[in-house]
N, C-alpha and C positions, 0 to 999 in steps of 0.2 A: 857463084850460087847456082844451083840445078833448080831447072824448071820444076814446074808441078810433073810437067808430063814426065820429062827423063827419071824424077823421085822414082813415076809410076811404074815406066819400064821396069827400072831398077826392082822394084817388087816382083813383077811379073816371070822375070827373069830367076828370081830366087825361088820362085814358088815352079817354074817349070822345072826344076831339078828333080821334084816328084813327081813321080805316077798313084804313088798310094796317099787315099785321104789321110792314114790316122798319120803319118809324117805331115802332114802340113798342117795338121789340126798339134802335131807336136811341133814345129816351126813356131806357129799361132803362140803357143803355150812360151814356149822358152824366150819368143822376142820383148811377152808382155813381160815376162820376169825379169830380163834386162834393164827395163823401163825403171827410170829413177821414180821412189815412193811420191806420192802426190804430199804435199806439207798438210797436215791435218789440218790449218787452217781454213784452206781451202775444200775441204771435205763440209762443205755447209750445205740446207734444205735446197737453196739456193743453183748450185751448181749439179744438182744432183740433173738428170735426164729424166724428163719424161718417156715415157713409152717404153724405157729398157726395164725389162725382166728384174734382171738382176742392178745394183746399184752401180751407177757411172757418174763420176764427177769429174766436171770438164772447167777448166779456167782458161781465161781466155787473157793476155796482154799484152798491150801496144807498143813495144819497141824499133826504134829508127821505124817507123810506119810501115812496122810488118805484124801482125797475126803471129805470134808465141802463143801455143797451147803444151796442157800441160792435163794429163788428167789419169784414173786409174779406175780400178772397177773389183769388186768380188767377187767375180767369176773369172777363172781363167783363160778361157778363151776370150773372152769378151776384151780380158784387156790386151790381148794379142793383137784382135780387130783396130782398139784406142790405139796402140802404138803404129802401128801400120798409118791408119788413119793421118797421126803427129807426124810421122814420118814423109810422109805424103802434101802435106798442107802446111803445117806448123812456119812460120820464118818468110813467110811469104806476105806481100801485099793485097787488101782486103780484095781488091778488084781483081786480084789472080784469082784470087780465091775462089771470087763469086763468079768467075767466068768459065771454071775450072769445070772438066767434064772426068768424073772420078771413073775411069772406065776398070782400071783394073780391080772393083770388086766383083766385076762380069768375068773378066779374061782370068781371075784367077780360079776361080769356081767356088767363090766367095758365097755367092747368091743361092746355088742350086744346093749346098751343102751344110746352108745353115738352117734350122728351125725358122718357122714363119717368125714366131716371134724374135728370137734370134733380129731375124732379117728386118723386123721391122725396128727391133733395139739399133740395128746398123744404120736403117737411114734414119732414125731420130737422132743419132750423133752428126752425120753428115748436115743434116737442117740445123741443128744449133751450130753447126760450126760456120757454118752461111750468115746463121743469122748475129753471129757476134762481128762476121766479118763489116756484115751489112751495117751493125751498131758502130761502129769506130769508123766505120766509111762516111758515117752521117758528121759524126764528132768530127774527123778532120775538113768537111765541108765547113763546118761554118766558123 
């Protein structure tokens, strides 16, 4: 199993192959389409994110005491972001998780080429994905 970080290279890496935005913002697009559909069940008030723009629904479950997520969005890009994001975190133990320093949305130029809001839709997905890790961190405590 690959670290968080090496996942992250692994991004980094794939997004240095471009010099032009609208390819990586096409990257963006095609990875979130890859991305298996979210089960409508899971599409509840519930799971939806605050703070994003557009509508994102993130699941979260505890398998062999890893962090499984699982989620999808109505905007394109945005679910390119979720897939990165799963791609990045997903399968991992809560305390990787929460220890985890997501740098390649800096190094990809993730940050400077997203709308404010956009970018605040990004770290509200990062903070719920902390805090479900933090939630099943607490449950297997006790």
């Amino acid at each position: 199993m690959k670290t968080i970080n090496e996942l992250q290279d692994e991004v980094i890496e794939e997004f240095s192959d471009f010099d032009d935005w609208m390819d990586k913002y096409q990257l963006l697009i095609d990875l979130g389409n890859e991305q298996e559909p979210l089960d409508e069940k899971y599409k509840t008030e519930q799971n939806l994110i605050d703070g994003c723009q557009s509508r994102v629904w993130l699941q979260a479950d505890m398998e062999d005491g890893n962090v499984v997520f699982q989620a999808e969005s109505d905007a394109l890009i945005v679910k390119g972001i979720i897939a990165l994001l799963i791609k990045v975190v997903s399968g991992h133990t809560p305390d990787e998780i929460l220890n985890s320093d997501l740098y390649f949305i800096e190094k990809i130029g993730l940050k400077e080429h997203l709308s404010p809001t956009r970018s605040n839709g990004l770290l509200a997905m990062v903070k719920q994905m902390r805090m479900y890790a933090l939630a099943f961190k607490a449950k297997q405590a006790e």
